[in-house]
Legacy VTK file of the C-alpha trace (Angstrom):
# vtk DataFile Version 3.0
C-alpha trace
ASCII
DATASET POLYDATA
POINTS 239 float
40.068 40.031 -29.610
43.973 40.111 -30.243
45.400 39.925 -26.318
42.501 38.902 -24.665
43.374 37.033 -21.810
42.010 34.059 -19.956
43.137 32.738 -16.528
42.485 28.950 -16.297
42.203 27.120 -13.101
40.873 23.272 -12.063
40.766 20.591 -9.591
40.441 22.094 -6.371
38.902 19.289 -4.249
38.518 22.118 -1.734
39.468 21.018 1.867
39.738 23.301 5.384
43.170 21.363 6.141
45.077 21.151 3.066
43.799 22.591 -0.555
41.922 25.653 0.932
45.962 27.190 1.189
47.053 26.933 -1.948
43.248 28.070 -3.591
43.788 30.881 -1.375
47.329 31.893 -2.643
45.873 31.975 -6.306
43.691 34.538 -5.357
45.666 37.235 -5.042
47.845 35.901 -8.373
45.141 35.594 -10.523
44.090 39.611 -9.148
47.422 40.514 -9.819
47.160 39.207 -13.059
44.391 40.857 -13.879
42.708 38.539 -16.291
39.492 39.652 -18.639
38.169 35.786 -18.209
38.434 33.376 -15.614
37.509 29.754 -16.350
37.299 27.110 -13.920
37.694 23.416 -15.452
36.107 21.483 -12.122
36.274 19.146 -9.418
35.858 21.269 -6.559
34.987 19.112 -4.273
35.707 15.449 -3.802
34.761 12.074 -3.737
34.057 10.582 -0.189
35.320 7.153 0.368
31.359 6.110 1.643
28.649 6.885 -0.735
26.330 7.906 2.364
28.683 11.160 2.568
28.502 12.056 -0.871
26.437 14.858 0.124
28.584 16.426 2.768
31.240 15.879 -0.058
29.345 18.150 -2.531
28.857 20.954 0.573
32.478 21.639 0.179
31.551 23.214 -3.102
30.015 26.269 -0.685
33.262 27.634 0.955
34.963 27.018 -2.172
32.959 29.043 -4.125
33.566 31.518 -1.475
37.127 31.771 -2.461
36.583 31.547 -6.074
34.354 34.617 -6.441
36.955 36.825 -4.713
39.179 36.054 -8.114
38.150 39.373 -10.390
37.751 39.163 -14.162
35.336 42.119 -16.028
33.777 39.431 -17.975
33.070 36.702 -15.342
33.778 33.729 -13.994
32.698 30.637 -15.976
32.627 26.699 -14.558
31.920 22.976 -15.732
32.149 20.495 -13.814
34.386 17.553 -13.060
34.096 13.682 -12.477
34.180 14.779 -8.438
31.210 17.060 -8.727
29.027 14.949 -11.239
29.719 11.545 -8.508
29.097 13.542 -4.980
25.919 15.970 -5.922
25.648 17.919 -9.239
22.950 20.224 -8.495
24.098 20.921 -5.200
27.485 22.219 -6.584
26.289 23.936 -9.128
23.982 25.970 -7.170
26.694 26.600 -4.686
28.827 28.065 -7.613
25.803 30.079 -8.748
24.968 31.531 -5.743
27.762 33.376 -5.669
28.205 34.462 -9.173
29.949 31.791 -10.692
28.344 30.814 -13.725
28.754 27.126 -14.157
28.357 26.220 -18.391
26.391 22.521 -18.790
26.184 21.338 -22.375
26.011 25.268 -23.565
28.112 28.449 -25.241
27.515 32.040 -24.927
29.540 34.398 -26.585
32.454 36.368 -25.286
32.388 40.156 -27.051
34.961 42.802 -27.246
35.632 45.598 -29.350
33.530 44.760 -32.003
34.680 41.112 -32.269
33.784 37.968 -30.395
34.452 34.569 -29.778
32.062 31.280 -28.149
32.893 30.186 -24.860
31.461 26.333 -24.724
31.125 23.928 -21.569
30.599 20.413 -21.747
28.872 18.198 -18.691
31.329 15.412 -16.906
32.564 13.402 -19.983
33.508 10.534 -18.206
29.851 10.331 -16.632
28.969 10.322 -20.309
26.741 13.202 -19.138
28.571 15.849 -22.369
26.229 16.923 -25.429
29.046 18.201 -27.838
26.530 18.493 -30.266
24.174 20.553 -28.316
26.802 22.336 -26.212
27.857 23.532 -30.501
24.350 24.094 -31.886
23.518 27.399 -32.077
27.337 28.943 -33.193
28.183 30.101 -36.274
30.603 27.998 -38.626
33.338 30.725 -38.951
33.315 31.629 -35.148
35.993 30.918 -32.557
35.298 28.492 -30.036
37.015 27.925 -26.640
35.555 24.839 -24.694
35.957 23.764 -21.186
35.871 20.285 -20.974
36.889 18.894 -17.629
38.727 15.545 -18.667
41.519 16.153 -21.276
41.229 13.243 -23.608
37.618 14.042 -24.635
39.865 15.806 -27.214
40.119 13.254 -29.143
36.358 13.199 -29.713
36.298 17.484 -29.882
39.016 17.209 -32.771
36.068 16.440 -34.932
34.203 19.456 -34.264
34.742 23.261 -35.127
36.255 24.216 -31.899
39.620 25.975 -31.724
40.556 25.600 -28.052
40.312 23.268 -25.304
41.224 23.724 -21.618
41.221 20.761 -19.838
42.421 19.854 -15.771
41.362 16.424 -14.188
45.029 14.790 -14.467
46.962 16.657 -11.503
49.661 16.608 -13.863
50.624 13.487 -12.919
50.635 14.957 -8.623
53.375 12.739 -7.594
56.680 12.685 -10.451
59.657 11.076 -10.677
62.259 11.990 -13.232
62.347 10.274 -16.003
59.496 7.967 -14.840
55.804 8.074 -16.173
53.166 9.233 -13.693
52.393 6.399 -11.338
48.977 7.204 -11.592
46.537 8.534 -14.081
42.536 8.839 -13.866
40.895 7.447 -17.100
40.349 10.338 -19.597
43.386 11.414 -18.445
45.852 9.098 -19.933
47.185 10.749 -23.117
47.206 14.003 -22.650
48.651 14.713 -18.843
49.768 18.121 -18.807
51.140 21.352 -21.159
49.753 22.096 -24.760
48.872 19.506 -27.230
48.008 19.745 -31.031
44.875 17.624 -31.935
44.826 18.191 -35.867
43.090 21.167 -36.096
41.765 21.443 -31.929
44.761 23.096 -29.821
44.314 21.627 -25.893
45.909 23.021 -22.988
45.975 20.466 -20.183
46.313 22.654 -16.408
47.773 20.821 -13.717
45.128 21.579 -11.016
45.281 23.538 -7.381
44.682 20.661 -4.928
45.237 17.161 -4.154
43.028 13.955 -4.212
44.110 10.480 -1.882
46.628 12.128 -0.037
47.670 15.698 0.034
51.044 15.374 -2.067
52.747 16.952 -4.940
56.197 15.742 -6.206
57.856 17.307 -8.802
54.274 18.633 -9.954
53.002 22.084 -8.174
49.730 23.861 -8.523
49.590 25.965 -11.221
47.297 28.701 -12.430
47.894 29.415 -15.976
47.433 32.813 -18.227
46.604 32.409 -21.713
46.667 35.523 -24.093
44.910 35.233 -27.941
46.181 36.179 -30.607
44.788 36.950 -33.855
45.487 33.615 -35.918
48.458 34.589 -38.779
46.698 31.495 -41.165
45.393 32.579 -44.674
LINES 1 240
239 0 1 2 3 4 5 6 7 8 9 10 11 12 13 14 15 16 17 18 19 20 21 22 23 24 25 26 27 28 29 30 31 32 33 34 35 36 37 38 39 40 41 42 43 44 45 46 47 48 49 50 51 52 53 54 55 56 57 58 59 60 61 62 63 64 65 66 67 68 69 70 71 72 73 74 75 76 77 78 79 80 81 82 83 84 85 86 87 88 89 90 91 92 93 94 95 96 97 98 99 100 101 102 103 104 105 106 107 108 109 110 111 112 113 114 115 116 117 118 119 120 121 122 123 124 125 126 127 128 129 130 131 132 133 134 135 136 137 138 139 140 141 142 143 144 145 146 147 148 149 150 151 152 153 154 155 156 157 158 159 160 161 162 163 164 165 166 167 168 169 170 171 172 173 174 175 176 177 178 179 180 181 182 183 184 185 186 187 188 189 190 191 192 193 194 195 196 197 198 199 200 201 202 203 204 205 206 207 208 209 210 211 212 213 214 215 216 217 218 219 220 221 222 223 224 225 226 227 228 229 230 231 232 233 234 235 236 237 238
């Protein structure tokens, strides 16, 4: 599986107004790219303010899903969720990613094959609803096989680092949305206090942390723009 590639996106928190433009600039990118995987670390839709329009919240998840499937990969496009789906309407979301190919991953793997090789592709539910099985998302994969996991919230690491998984591609944090040199993030969402942004080492567990597309409170980057990242394996050089 030596150059593989993945493109990783998150944290869409699709709106008509504001984060539809820059979801719809990645398309093209990510195309352009031409990726063989596309993963999609959640929240596409957000949190209302009111609990009674949670479900108009979770509807959002339709015309973003829209978008999404016009991104191109030969071996799919795979989801989890985020704390923003899991709060408005799971199932709703989920089905809305379904419907239009998207397969969204809930405490599961499935393997990824190529050219006689292969490696596990694993999705965990929300973490911070305390709704992710690592155990069962693990079960059925073979001790000596690769694993990448999607895991929406990027300090569930610290619990993955105890499992047989090589990879972790996080999102949640926004990198931070609104930075200040030299100054900390003014805000961070819990599970998303120690690892913010880039590539981290976890003992063994290797976590990239993606920034995200849109915006949540108000629709504001600083110092902090939307990124889509492209990761490329490589066949590991240890003995």
């Amino acid at each position: 599986m030596d150059g593989f590639t993945i493109a990783l996106l998150s944290d869409f928190h699709y709106d008509p107004y504001f984060s539809v433009h820059p979801l719809r600039a990645s398309i093209g990118m990510v195309n352009d790219l031409g990726p063989d995987l596309i993963v999609l670390t959640g929240d596409f839709v957000s949190e209302p303010i009111l609990r009674r329009h949670h479900l108009k919240a979770a509807a959002a998840a339709e015309p973003c899903a829209r978008l999404l499937r016009q991104m191109l990969a030969p071996y799919g496009l795979w989801a989890v969720l985020g704390n923003h789906d899991a709060v408005t309407d799971p199932n709703l979301v989920t089905n809305s990613l379904r419907s239009q190919g998207i397969q969204v991953l809930i405490n599961q793997s499935i393997p990824i094959e190529s050219n006689g090789a292969r490696f596990w592709l694993g999705g965990v539910d929300d973490p911070l609803e305390r709704s992710a099985d690592l155990i069962a998302t693990l079960h059925n994969i073979p001790s000596d096989e690769s694993v990448v996991l999607l895991a929406h919230e990027p300090d569930y690491a610290n619990h993955v680092a105890r499992y047989p998984v090589d990879l972790q591609l996080s999102g949640h944090t926004h990198g931070g949305q609104v930075r200040v040199p030299f100054v900390p993030p003014f805000y961070l969402p819990p599970m998303g206090r120690k690892y913010i942004w880039g590539w981290y080492n976890i003992g063994g567990l290797a976590l990239y942390v993606n920034r995200g597309l849109g915006t949540v409170n108000l629709p504001i980057r600083m110092n902090c723009p939307p990124e889509i990242t492209f990761l490329t394996l490589r066949r590991s050089t240890a003995g």
